[in-house]
N, C-alpha and C positions, 0 to 999 in steps of 0.2 A: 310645663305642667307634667306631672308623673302621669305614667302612660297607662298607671290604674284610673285614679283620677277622669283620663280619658274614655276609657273602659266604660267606667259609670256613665261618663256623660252620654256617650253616643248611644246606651242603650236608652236613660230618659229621655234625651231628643228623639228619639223613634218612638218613644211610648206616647210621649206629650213634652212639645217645644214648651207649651206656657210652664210647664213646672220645669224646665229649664231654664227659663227665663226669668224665671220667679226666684230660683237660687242665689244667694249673694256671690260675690268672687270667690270667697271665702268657701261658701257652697261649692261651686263648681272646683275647684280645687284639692278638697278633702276628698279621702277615700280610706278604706281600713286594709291596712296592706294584707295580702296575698301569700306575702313572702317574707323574710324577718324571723326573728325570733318568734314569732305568734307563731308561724306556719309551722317552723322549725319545729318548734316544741310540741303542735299535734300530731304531727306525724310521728315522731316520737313517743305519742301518749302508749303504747302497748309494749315498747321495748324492755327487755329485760333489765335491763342498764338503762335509766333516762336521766342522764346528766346536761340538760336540757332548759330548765328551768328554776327562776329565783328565788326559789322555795327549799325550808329543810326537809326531812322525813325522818322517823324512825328506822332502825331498822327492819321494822317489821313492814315497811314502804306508808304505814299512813304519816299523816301530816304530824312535823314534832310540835309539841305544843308542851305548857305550864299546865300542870293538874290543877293548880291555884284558879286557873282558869278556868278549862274544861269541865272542871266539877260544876259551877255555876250552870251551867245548858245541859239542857238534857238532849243534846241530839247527836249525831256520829261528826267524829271531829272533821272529814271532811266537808261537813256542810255548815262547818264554822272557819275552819281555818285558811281553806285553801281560795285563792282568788277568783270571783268568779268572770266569768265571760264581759267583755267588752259591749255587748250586746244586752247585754245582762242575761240570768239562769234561763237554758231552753225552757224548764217546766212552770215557771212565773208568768213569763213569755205567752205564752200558749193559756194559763190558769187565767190571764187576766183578759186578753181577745175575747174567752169565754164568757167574763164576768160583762165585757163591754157591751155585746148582743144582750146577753140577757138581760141590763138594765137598761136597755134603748130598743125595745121589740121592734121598732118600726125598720134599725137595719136588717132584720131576717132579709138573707138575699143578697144581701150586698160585700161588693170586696172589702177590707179595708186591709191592711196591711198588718204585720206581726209585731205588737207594742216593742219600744226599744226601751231599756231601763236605765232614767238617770236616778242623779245623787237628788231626789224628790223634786219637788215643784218649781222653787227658785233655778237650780240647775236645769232642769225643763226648757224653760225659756230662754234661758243663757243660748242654750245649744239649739234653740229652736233660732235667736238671733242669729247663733255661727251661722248657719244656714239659708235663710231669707236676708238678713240684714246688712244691707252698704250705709257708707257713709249719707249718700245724697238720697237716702229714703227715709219717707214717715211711716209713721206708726201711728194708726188712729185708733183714739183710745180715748174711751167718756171721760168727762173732766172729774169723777170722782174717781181716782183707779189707786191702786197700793203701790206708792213710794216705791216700791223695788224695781220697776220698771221702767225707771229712768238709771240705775245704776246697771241693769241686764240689760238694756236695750242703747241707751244714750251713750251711757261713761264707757262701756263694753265695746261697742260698735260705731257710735255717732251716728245711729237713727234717731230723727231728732221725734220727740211725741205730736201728735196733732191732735188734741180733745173735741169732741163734739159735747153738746149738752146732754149729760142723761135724762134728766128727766122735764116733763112738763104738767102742771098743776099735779095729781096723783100716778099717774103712769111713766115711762117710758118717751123721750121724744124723740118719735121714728122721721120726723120732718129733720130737724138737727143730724140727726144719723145719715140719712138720705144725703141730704146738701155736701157735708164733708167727706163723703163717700165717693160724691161725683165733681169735687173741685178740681178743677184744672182739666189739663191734657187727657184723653187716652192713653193709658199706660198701667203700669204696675201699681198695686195696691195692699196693704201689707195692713189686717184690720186684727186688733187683741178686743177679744169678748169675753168677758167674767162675770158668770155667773153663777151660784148666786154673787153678786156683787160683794168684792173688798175695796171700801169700808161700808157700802149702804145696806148689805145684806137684800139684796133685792135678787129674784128672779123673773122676770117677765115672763105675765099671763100664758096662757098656748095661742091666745087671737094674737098677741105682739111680736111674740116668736114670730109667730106665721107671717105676722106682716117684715116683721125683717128679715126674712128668709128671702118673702117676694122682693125686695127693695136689693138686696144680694144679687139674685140673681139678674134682675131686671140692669143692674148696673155691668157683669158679666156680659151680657147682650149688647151691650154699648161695646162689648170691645175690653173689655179692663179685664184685668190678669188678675187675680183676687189670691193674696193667702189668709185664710183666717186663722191664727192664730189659738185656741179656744181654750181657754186659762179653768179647768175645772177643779179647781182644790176644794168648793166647797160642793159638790154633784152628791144630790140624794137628800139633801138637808133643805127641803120645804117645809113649808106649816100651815099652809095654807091653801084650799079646795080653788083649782080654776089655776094656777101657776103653773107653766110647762115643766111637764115628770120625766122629759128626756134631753139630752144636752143636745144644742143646734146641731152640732158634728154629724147626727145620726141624718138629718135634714141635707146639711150643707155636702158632706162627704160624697153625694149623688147627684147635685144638683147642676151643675154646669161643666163641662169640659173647662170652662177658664175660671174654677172654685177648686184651691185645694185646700183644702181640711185637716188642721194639725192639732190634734187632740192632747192637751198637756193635761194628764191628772197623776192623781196615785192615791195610796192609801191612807195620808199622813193626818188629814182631817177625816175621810171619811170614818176609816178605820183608828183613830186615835192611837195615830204611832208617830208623833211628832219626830221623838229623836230617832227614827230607824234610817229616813232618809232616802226612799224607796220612791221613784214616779215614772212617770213612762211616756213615753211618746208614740201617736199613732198618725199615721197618711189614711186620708181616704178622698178620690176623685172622681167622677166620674170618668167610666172607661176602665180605671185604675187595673191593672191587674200584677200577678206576680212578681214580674221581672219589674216592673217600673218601681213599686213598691222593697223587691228586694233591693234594689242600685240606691235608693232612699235610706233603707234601716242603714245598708254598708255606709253612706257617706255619715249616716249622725252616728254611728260606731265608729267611723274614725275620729268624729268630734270630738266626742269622748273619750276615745284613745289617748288622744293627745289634751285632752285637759284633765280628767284625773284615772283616765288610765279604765277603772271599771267602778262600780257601785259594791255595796257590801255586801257579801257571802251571807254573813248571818243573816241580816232582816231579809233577805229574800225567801231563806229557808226558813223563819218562824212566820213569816205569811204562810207563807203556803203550809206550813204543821194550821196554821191558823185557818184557812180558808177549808180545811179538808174536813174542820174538827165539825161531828154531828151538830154541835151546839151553836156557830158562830155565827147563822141568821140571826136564832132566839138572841143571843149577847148584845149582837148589835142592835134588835129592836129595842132591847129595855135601855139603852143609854141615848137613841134616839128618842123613847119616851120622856127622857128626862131631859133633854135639850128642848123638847117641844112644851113642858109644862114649864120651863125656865118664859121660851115664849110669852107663851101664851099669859106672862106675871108682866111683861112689859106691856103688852097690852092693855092689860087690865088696870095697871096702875098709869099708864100713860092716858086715863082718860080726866083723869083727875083735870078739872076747867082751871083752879087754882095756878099751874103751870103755864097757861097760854099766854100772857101777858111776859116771858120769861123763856121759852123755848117751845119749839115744837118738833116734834120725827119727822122725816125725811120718809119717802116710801118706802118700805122692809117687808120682811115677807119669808123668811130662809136664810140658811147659814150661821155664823156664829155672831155674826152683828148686827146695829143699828147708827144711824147719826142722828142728831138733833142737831136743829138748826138755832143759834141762840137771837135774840130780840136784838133789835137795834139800840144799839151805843155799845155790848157787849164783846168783847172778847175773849176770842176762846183759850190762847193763850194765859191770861192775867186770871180766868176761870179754872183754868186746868190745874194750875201752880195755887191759887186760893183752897183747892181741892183737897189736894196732897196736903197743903200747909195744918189745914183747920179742921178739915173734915175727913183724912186719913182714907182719899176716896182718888183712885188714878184713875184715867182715861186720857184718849189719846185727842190732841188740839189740830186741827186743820183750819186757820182763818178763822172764823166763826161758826164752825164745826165742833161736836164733840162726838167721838166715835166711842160706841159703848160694847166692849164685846162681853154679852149675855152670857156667852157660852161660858164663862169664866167666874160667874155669880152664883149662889146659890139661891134656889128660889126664895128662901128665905129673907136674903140680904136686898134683893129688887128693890124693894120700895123703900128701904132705908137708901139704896144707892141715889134714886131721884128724888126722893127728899133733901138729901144732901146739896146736890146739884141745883135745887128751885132755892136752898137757901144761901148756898154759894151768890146764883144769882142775882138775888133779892139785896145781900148787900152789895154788890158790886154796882148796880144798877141803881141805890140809894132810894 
């Protein structure tokens, strides 16, 4: 093992064995070198001469660039062109730990460590698997969850999924969650929580949070080594009075010496910046403090290292021109207004009784989707393709699932979209 590598480890074995323990091989292994061309080249950074790095420059020392380019952005060419940190930008870094308190009040007080920056959400998890994920581990994870995580976690790793039921009559089933929480041995446990939910668009009450929090911890007690995993791509996107307004992390990141806390979000849904590709990763443990926390970001900066090297210079820099700007609460309130009167159209139209013999929604409540569940003899498949064929209307098939993302409708088109689908229905079903 590289005797950085060891470095790392021996400081989180002193900080906390179970987040050692918790590490995949993979985990314990990695580290962000010390020495190298990285190091080479900062110590470098002030030299007169710094012929050091795999970059051009002008003569005039800024970064060479195409004007064809540069004219397109209005910002200084190095906070377009030049590569940024493996860690991603110190002032993103720092801008977004800000953002995380302030949208979870309940951590004031507590440590949690300094976000690390991947290539957005997907890459997130990727790197959250480098890290926690062996071959001969599960991943527990509701039986509704998004397709990608069995390519980040399964095809990536060979952590194989283990689903528990999401839901029971309208809520949440914390009995389901509980029992595959605590099957088998005493040992490691490796749990992915999404909420709001993709594909159901669901977030759980604040009494259900709470009670899964309890059922977390109370399992931790038992002796189990917990990482949670905490998939927040859609965080902030409720609609609904009585649904929990803070993501579990801000709960969990405190709550047991053997709960560590991996906060995967970013900007890319909240902020609708699909293509910039910007997300983050944050630890929080109880106990947690600096050093255990920093030996953490170095080993997922070395994940990163070595899988695409760093995240991109620009979208990091037009967040933060972004997050600085007077106006960019007010912006985002008005297009969350309009996600929420998109809402509030499936609601209204989904009460129509006509439909109940032919489908029905799934529990929803936030984020950019819903499912309906279709009627017996129905296919969602043979439904979905009828859709597109006749009625020039996509949505995504799971078994007898139709996953409808709202977010992507104008309020306008709602009620033509399940119209379409009751008559899709209606001939299929004859």
């Amino acid at each position: 093992m590289n005797p950085q590598a060891e470095e790392l480890n021996i400081v989180i074995q002193e900080k906390s064995s179970v987040v050692f323990d918790l590490l995949s091989q993979r985990g314990k292994e990695i580290y962000f070198p010390k020495k190298g061309i990285l190091a080479q080249s900062a110590e470098a950074a002030k030299a007169g001469i710094n012929a050091t790095i795999g970059t051009a420059v002008e003569d005039d020392g800024s970064p060479m660039r195409l004007e064809s380019i540069a004219s397109k952005v209005n910002l200084k060419p190095e906070k377009i062109f030049l590569y940024a940190p493996s860690y991603g930008r110190p002032d993103i870094r720092a801008e977004w730990k800000k953002m995380i308190y302030k949208k979870n009040p309940s951590l004031a007080g507590a440590e949690i460590s300094l976000p690390v920056v991947t290539n957005a959400l997907t890459h997130g998890i990727n790197m959250a698997g480098y890290m926690f994920c062996d071959a001969t581990d599960q991943v527990i994870v509701p039986d509704l969850f998004w397709e990608n995580y069995t390519l980040t976690l399964t095809n990536a790793y060979g952590s194989q999924l283990k689903p528990y039921k999401l839901f029971k009559d309208n809520g949440l089933d914390l009995a389901s969650f509980e029992q595959t929480l605590n099957e088998g041995a005493v040992g490691k446990r490796i749990v992915l929580l999404n909420f709001p939910n993709n594909p159901a668009g669901y977030t759980p009450t604040q009494v259900e949070q709470d009670e899964m929090v309890k059922i977390i911890k109370a399992s931790a007690e038992k002796g189990n080594k917990i990482v949670l995993l905490i998939d927040d791509a859609y965080f902030g996107l409720g609609y609904e009075a009585g649904i929990a307004a803070e993501s579990i992390f801000s709960a969990a990141c405190t709550l047991h010496e053997n709960v560590l806390a991996v906060k995967i979000d970013g900007p890319t849904k909240e902020d609708y910046v699909w293509g910039f590709r910007v997300g983050f990763i944050t630890y929080g443990i109880k106990g947690g403090d600096a050093a255990l926390y920093g030996a953490l970001e170095s080993k997922t900066a070395g994940a990163i290292r070595g899988n695409i090297s760093n995240a991109a210079n620009i979208s990091q820099s037009l967040l933060l021109e972004a997050y600085t700007h007077p106006d960019y609460e007010n912006q985002k309130a008005e297009k969350y207004a309009i996600m929420k009167r998109r809402y509030d159209e499936v609601k209204r139209v989904l009460q129509n009784e006509a439909y109940k013999p032919y489908f029905k929604a799934l529990p929803y409540n936030s984020g950019y989707f819903m499912c309906i569940e279709l009627a017996k003899g129905l296919d969602g498949e043979k439904t979905r393709k009828l859709l597109i064929e006749k009625y020039s209307i996509g949505v995504i098939a799971f078994d007898n699932l139709l996953r409808i993302a709202f977010s992507a409708v104008a309020e306008s088109k709602i009620q033509p979209l399940f119209e379409g689908i009751y008559e899709a229905c209606k001939e299929l079903k004859g």
